[in-house]
C-alpha positions in Angstrom: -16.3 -18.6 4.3 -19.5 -19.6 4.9 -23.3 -18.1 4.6 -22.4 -15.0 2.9 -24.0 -13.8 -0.5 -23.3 -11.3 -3.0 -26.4 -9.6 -4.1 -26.6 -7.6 -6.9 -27.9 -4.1 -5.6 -31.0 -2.8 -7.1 -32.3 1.0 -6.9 -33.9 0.1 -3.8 -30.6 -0.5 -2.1 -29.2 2.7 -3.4 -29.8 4.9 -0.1 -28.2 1.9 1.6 -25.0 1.7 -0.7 -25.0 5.6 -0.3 -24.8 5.4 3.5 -21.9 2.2 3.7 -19.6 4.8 1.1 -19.8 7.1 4.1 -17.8 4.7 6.0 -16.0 3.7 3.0 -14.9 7.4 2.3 -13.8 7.8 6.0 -11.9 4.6 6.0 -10.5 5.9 2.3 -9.8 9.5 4.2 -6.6 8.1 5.8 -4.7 7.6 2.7 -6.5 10.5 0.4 -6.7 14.2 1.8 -11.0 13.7 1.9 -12.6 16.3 3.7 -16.6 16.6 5.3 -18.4 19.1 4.3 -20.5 21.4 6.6 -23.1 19.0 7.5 -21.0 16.3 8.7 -21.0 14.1 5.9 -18.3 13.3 2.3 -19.4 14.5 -0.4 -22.2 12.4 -2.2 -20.6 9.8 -4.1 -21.8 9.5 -8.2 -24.2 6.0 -7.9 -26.8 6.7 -10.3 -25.1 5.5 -13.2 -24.8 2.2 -11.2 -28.5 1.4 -12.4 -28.9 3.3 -16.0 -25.1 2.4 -17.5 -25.3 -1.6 -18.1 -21.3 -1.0 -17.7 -21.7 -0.8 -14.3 -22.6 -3.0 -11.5 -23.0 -2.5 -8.2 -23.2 -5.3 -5.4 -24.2 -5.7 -2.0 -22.3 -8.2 0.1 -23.8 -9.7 3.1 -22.5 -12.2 6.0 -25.7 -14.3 7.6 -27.7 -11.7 5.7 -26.8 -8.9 7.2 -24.9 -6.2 5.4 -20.9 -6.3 5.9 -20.1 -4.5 2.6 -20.5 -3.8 -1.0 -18.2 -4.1 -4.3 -19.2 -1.7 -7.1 -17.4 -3.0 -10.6 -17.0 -1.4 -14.0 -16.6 -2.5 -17.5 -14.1 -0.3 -19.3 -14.3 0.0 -22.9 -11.0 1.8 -23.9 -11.7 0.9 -27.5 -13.8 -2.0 -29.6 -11.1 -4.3 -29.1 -9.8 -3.3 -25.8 -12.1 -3.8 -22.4 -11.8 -5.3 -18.8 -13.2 -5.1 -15.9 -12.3 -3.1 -12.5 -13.2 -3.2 -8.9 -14.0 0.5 -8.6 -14.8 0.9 -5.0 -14.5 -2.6 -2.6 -15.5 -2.3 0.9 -15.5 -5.1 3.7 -16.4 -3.9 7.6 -13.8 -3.2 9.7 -15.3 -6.0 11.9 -15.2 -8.7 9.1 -11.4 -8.3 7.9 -9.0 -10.4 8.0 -11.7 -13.9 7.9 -11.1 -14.0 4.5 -14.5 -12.8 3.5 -12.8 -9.9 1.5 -10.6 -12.5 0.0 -13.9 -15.2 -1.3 -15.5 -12.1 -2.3 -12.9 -11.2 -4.7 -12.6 -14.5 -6.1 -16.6 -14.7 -6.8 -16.3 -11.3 -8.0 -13.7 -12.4 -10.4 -15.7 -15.7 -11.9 -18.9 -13.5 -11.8 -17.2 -11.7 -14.7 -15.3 -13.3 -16.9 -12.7 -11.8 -18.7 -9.5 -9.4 -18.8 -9.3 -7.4 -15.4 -7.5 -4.8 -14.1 -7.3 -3.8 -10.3 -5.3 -0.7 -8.9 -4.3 0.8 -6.0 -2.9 4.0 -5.0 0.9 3.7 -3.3 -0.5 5.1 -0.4 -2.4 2.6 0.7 -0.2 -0.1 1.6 -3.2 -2.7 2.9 -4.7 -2.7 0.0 -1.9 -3.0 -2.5 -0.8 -6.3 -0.5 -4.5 -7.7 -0.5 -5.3 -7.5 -3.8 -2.0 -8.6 -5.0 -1.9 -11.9 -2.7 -5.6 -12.4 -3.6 -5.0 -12.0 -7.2 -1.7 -14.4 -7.1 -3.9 -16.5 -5.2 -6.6 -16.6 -7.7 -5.1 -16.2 -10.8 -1.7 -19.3 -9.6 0.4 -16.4 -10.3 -0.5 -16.0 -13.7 -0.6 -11.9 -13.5 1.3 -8.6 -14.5 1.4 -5.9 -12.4 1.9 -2.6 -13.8 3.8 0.5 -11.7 2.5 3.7 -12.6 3.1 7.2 -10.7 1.2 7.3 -7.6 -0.6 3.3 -8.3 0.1 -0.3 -9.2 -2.5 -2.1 -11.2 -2.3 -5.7 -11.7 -3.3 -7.2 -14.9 -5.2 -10.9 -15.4 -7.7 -12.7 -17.0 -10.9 -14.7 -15.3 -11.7 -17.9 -16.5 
């Protein structure tokens, strides 16, 4: 995939991260029982921590610099001598799936932050589960766990 970027967002690009999670909430909305709210919209979703926890960080991805998603990742410190790193939220336009954008993304995402990961899905949503685990078996040669738990399957790796 070629002329694409991932920029890291800054709290200029909030209102636009906060607008693409509107479509990422409705696209979400077929496989969770989301809901609008009176004025039309989903709920706000929680991005300010995105830019005052250095835990967090949120990304902007564009395709011949225009906007055609967004990947927001999180360091997770379960204890001094136990952290990864997750894809919280990952979000590719309908129009660019399946071009293997969401796919060299990933992989960037994955040497951008080097280290143990984990990445779940919930059951329910079955394109998901079988991206990330053919991108991470991809990526990774095979060299993976993956982990079933009640309602999600998380696989386990390291970057390098």
């Amino acid at each position: 995939m070629k002329n694409y970027e991932i920029k890291r967002a800054t709290l200029e690009d909030k209102e636009t991260l906060s607008n693409l999670l509107q479509f990422y909430i409705y696209d979400f909305s077929e496989f969770m029982d989301l809901q609008i709210e009176d004025n039309g919209k989903f709920g706000e979703y929680p991005l300010n921590e995105y830019w005052t926890d250095c835990s967090r960080f949120p990304y902007l991805i564009l395709l011949h610099e225009k906007i055609a998603g967004f990947v927001l990742v999180k360091l997770i410190d379960r204890d001094e001598n136990n952290s990864y790193f997750s894809i919280i939220e990952f979000f590719i336009m309908k129009r660019f799936r399946r071009t293997g954008l969401g796919k060299q993304v990933a992989k960037d995402i994955f040497n951008m932050h080097k280290g143990p990961w984990e990445v779940y899905q919930i059951d329910s949503n079955e394109p998901a589960r079988h991206f990330w685990k053919k991108t991470i078996e991809e990526y990774t040669g095979g060299k993976f766990t993956e982990r079933i738990e009640i309602g999600r399957k998380t696989q386990v790796f390291v970057s390098q």
